[in-house]
Structures are given as C-alpha cells and as structure tokens.
GULO-128671 format. One record per residue (C-alpha): residue in one letter; y negated, z, x negated. Coordinates in steps of 0.5 Angstrom, whole numbers, padded with zeros to 4 digits, always signed. Layout:
BEGIN
AYZX ...
REM end
This chain:
BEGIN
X+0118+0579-0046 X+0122+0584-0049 X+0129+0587-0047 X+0127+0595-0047 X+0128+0599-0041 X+0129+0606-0040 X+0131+0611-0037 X+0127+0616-0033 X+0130+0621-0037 X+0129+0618-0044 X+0121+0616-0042 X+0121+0623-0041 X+0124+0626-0048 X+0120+0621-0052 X+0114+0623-0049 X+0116+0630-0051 X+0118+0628-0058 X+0115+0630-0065 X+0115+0629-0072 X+0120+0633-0075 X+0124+0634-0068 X+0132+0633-0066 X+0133+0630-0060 X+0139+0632-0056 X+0144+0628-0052 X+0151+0627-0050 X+0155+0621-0052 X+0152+0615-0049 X+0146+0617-0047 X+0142+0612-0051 X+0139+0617-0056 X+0138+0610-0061 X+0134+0606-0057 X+0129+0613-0055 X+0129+0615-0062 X+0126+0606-0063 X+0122+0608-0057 X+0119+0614-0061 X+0117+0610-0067 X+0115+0605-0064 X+0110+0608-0060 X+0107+0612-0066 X+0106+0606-0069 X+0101+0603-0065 X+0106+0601-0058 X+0105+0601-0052 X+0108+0605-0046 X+0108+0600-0041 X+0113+0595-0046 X+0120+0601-0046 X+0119+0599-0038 X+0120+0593-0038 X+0114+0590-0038 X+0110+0585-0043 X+0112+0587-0051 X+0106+0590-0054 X+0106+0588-0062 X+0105+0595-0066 X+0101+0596-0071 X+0101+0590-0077 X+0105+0593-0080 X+0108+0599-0078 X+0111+0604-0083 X+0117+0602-0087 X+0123+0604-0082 X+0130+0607-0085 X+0136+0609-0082 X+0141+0614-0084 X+0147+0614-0080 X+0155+0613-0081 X+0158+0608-0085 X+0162+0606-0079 X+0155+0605-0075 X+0152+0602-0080 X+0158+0597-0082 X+0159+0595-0074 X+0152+0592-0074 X+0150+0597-0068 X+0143+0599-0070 X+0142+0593-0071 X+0143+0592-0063 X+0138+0596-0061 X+0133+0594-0065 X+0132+0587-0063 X+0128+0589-0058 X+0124+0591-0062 X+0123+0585-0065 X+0126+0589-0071 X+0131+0586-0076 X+0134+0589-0083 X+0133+0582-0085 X+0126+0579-0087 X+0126+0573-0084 X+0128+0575-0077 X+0123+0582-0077 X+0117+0580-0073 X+0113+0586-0078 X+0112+0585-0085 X+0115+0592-0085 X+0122+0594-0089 X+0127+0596-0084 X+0133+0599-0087 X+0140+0602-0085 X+0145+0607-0090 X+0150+0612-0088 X+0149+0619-0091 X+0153+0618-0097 X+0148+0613-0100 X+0141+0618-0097 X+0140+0621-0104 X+0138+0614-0105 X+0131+0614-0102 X+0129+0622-0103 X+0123+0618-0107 X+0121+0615-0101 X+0114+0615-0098 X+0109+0614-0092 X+0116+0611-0088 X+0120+0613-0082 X+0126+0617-0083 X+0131+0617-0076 X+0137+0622-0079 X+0143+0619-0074 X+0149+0624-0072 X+0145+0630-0076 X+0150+0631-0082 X+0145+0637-0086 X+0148+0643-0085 X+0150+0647-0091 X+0146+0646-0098 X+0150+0641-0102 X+0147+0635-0104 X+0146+0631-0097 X+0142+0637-0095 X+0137+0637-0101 X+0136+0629-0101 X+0134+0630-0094 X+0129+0636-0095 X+0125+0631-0101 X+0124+0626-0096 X+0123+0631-0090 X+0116+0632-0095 X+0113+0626-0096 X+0116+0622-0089 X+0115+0623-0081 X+0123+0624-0078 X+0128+0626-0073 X+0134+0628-0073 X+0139+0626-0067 X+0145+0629-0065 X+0150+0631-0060 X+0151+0638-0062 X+0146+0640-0067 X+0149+0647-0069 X+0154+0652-0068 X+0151+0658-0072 X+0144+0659-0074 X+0146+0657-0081 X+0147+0650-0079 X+0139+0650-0076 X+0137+0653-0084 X+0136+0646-0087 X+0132+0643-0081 X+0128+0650-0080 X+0126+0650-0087 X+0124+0642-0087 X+0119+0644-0081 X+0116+0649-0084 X+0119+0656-0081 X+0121+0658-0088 X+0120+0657-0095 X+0127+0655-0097 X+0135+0658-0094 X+0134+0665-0098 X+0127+0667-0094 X+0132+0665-0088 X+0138+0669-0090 X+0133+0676-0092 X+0130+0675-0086 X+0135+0674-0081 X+0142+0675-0084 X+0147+0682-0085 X+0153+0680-0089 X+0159+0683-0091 X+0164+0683-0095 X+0171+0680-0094 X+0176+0683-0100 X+0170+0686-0103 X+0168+0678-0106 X+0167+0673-0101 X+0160+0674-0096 X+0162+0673-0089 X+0155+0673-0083 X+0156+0680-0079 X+0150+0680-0075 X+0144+0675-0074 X+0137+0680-0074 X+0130+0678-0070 X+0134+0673-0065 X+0128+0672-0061 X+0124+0668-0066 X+0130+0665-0068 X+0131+0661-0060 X+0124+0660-0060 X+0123+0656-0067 X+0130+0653-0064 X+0126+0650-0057 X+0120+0649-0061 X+0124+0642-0065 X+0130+0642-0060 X+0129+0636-0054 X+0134+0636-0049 X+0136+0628-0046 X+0136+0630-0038 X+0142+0626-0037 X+0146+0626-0032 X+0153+0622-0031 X+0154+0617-0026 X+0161+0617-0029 X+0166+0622-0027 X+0171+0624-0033 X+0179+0626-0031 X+0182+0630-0036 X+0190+0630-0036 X+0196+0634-0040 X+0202+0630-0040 X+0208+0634-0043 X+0213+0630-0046 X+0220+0634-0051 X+0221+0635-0058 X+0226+0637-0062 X+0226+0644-0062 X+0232+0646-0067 X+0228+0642-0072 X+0222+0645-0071 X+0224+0653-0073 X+0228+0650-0078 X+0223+0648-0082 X+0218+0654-0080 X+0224+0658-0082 X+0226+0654-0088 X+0219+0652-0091 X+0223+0645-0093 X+0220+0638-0091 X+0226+0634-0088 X+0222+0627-0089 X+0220+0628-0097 X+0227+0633-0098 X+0223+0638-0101 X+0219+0645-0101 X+0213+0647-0096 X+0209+0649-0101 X+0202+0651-0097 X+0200+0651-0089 X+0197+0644-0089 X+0204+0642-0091 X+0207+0646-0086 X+0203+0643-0080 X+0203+0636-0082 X+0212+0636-0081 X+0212+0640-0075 X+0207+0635-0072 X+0211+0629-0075 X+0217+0632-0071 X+0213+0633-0065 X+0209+0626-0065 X+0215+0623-0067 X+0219+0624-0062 X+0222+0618-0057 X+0219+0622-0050 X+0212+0622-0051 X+0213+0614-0053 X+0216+0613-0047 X+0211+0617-0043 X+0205+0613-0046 X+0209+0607-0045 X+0210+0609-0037 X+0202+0609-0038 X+0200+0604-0041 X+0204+0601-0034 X+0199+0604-0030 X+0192+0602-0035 X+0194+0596-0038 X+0187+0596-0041 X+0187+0603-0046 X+0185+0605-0052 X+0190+0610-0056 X+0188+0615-0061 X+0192+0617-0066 X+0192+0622-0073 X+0197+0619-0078 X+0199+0613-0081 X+0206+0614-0079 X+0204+0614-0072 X+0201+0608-0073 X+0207+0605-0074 X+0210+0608-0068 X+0206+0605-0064 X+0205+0597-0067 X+0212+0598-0066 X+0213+0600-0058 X+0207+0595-0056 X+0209+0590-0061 X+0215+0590-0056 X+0212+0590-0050 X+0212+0582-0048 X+0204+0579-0046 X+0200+0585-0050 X+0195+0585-0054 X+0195+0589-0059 X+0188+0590-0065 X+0187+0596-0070 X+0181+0601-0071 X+0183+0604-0079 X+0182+0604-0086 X+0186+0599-0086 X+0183+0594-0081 X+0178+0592-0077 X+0179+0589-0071 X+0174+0588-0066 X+0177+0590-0058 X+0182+0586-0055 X+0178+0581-0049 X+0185+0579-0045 X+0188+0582-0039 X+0193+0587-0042 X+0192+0590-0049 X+0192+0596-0053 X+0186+0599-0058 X+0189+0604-0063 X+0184+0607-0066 X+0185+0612-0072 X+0180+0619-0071 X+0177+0619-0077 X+0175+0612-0078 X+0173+0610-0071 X+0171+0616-0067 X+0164+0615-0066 X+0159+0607-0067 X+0163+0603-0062 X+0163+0602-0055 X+0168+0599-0050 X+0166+0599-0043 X+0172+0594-0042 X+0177+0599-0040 X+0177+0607-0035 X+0183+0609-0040 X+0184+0613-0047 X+0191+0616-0048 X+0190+0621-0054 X+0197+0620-0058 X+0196+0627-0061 X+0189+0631-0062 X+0185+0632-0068 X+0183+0638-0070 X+0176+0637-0069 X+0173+0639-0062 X+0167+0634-0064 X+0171+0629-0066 X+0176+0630-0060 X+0168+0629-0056 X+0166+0624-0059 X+0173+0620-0058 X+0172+0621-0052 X+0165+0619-0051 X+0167+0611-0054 X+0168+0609-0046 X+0163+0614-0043 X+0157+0609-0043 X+0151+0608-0039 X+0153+0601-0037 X+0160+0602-0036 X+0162+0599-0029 X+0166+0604-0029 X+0166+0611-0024 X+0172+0614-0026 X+0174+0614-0033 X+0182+0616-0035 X+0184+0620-0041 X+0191+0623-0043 X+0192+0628-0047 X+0201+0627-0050 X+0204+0634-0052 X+0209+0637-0053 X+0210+0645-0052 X+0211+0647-0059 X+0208+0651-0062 X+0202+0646-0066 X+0200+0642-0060 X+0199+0649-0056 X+0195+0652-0062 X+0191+0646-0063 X+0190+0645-0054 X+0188+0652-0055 X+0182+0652-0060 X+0179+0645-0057 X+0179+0649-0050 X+0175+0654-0054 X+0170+0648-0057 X+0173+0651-0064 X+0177+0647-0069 X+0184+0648-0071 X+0185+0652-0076 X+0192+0652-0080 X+0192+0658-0084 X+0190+0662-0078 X+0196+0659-0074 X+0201+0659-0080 X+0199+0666-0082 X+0202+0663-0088 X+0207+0667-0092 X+0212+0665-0098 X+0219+0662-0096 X+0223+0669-0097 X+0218+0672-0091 X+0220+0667-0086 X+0213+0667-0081 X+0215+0663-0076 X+0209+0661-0071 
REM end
C-alpha cells in the first residue's frame, strides 16, 4: 500500500496538467506531491493509487526523473519526503525502479542541459531573465518532458519569455520583444518597457501552460502591526550627515544609508520588549529576521529568558525546530524562507521585514500547511514609524519590493536629502 492521497482540487490540477505547463499554487498547497503525481501517471501509473488505494508500479522502468529546486529543499531532504510514496529514492538501492532519480538546485542545472528522454520538474520557477540558468533550461526543455512550479509564476510579461519560447510560441526572447514590446529610452541609454502590444494573444499563451491549484484555506491568517519607538535624533542625524556612527565613517551610497537607519531602528531596546511581552502570549514562535547583528540581539534576549529553548536557521547553522513546550525558532530570510514546514506552532513574529514582498509570502507560508491542526495562524509585524520601515510596509502592501534608491533619492552629503 502506498502512502499517496490527494486532495480534490490536486486530483483535478493533475489531470489538467501537461507537458511544458506551470503548475500554480500558494505556499503549502502541496504542488510537489501533485507534480509526483503527474509524472507518475504519464509513466504508466494508475489514477486509482494517488486516492488511496493499492499502489500500481509504473511502467519498468520510468524515465530518469530529475528535480531542480533550491539548495535549501534539496539540502533539508524535503523531495525526498515526497517521493517515498512513490516508492522512489535518489538512492539506488531503496528506489523500487531501476530509473535514476536526482535532485539539484538551480546553481547546478547547467550540469544536466545534456540531458535527454528524462523528466524535469523546475521547482520555485527561477528562469526569468536570459542569463545562464535560463539558457540551461531551454536546452533541456528540447529534449525532455517538464514543468515548472511556482508560487508566482511572473510579474511582467517579460518574466513568461523564457517559458513561452520553451513551448514553442516563439523562436527565441528577440521574436518575443519585436512582436509584443514598445521601449523607451531612459537618459537616451537605458531601454525601459513603455507598453505591451497584442495583450489578448499574450493572456491566451499565458492560460494555455498556466494550471491553477483550486485550493482553499481551511486556515485563517491574523496579520498584526506592532509599533515600537526608535531613537529619532539618531535617525536624522545620519540621514542629514551621511555618516555610519556604527564604523565611524562616511555613507557612501543608498544601501549604506539604508542599512544604519535600519540598525538604529531594529536595534532599538522597545521592539525587544514588545516581542519579549509576545513571546509571553505564544510560547512557541518562530522569529525572522534580516541581519546578523539582530541575531545577537535576539540570542541574547532569549538566551536570558529561563526554560527557552532557542535553535537556529542561517548561514551560520542549521538547527532542526525545537520539540519542547517553550522555544523560539530564529530564522534568517535568505537562508530559510522556503523548504521547510513547521505545524508546531500558530506563531511567526517578523523581527524587521525583508525587502522582498515573495520572501516575505514565502516566510509566511512555513506554518500555512495542509495538515496544520491549527485554524488560526498569528504573524506580528514589529516596526517602527520611521521613515524605512514605512517605505518598506508600504511597498509590501503594494506587492513590490523595496527599492533604496527610490526612497533615498540618493544625493551627495552637501545636498542633505533626508527621507
């Protein structure tokens, strides 16, 4: 007997689903076991075995399967989860196939665009652009059945070229940009999209590779601004001083700018306490945050706090969640804001926010899970009135990312642009 039950509404998107498609679903709503579920069927499965019911071998043997994915999925064994149903494994001797079965992230994919006759599932859609990941995928997208999975498949039409040429619509990203792009020009040097023409046939090429994941929520998601102080004086001095009073010397562009304002602010000892007056209420609560020194920040507030268990996510460590009745989870974006799930807890407290509206989903996403027993989930966003965390709120509430030199308005010193 195999372990594999769908949902109805992931019944329903893998019988929709095609070669060369990109399957869409929100965070948690299980888009690796219904990409498994696909290739499993179009190598021989049976329908009746993802219900449930007696697992039917594939045909012997199935094509080679690979996976290109983050490093963090990869790296924390999730695929390999979801494959065990399957009776799969990357490993020879557990596999039940004579098949090989890999998983890789997307800094490696340029290591199979020889590949041939295999299947390719394309997880967190990363071939947007036309740099070298890009062009891997569209080698191995001539000579291999393939999909591509995603949370938000593209923001602009642009972001679709790559997929569009790799179906077919059109030869290559220049037939793309002279039949559907007007450009003009920034400064007289830099190209920058004006309008989109033939939009229709655009939305209709879109629909025809798009499959939606009918998923719906049983979860309900609290979203909660908690406003703590900063040090105000601190703040305009170095917007009108341009000088880092943490190195002792000058600002010398808008990222620098940025990043001591932020310190002053996510260093400030009310937002401790107003997670601290939390963490009282949700005893279980994983906390992002940005930067190292608010790393420290917080080791050192829980490290203090009798009873609590504290574990790690970074690039610094790897620590599995805590299993007790009382710890906190500190996770760094970059490193963990996607390939793990936690149904352990209602609670994520964002220390500071990231930049990136995606990342900031994503983040939110590690406890949204199908089998959470959880209805009610709990995030607290900490921030300040200043300036940043205002311009950052806003562009997420926009589902933009937050741009520095757009909120700086970046000037030399004798200026004294202040934002």
């Amino acid at each position: 007997m195999a372990g594999i039950h769908l949902y109805d509404y992931q019944l329903d998107a893998v019988r929709r689903m095609k070669n060369g498609c990109i399957l869409r679903g929100g965070v948690g709503s299980g888009k690796s076991l219904t990409a498994l579920s696909y290739y499993y069927l179009r190598q021989g499965g049976e329908e009746e075995s993802l219900l449930g019911g007696t697992y039917f071998p594939m045909d012997d043997p199935p094509k080679n399967l690979y996976i290109i994915t983050t490093a963090k999925k990869r790296d924390t064994l999730e695929w390999e989860g979801e494959l065990s149903p399957f009776l799969l494994s990357t490993d020879p001797d557990v596999n039940l196939y004579p098949n090989k079965v890999v998983i890789d992230s997307w800094n490696n994919i340029s290591k199979y665009k020889d590949i041939t006759d295999a299947f390719f599932i394309f997880d967190e859609q990363r071939v947007v652009g036309s740099g070298a990941w890009v062009k891997s995928f569209l080698k191995i997208a001539k000579k291999n059945e393939w999909i591509l999975l995603s949370a938000t498949p593209g923001d602009t039409w642009e972001d679709y070229i790559p997929v569009f040429v790799a179906n077919g619509f059109y030869r290559n990203r220049t037939e793309f940009k002279e039949k559907h792009i007007i450009y003009t020009w920034v400064n007289g040097k830099y190209p920058k999209v004006d309008r989109y023409l033939n939009v229709g046939r655009l939305i209709r090429l879109r629909e025809s590779i798009l499959v939606d994941m009918d998923f719906k929520r049983k979860t309900i998601s609290h979203h909660e601004d908690i406003y703590v102080k900063y040090n105000t004086e601190a703040y305009k001095d170095v917007g009108r001083l341009r000088w880092d009073p943490f190195k002792n010397e000058p600002i010398n562009n808008a990222s620098g700018l940025c990043y001591v304002w932020r310190r002053i602010v996510n260093s400030d000892l009310s937002r401790q306490v107003a997670l601290l007056e939390l963490f009282e209420d949700h005893p279980k609560m994983i906390v992002f945050y940005n930067f190292d020194y608010e790393l420290d920040i917080l080791k050192t507030m829980f490290g203090r706090t009798e009873g609590v268990e504290v574990a790690e996510w970074n690039g610094h460590k790897h620590q599995p969640v805590p299993t007790g009745d009382s710890w906190v989870y500190l996770v760094q974006y970059n490193a963990g804001c996607e390939g793990w799930n936690c149904i352990q807890t209602d609670t994520i407290a964002f220390y500071s926010e990231n930049y990136s509206y995606k990342v900031m989903q994503q983040a939110a996403g590690r406890i949204d899970r199908l089998n959470t027993p959880f209805t009610d989930l709990h995030y607290y966003h900490l921030k300040s009135r200043s300036g940043i965390d205002l311009g950052i709120a806003r562009a997420l509430k926009a589902k933009k990312n937050f741009n520095e030199m757009r909120f700086t308005k970046w000037a030399s010193p004798d200026k004294k642009k202040v934002a």
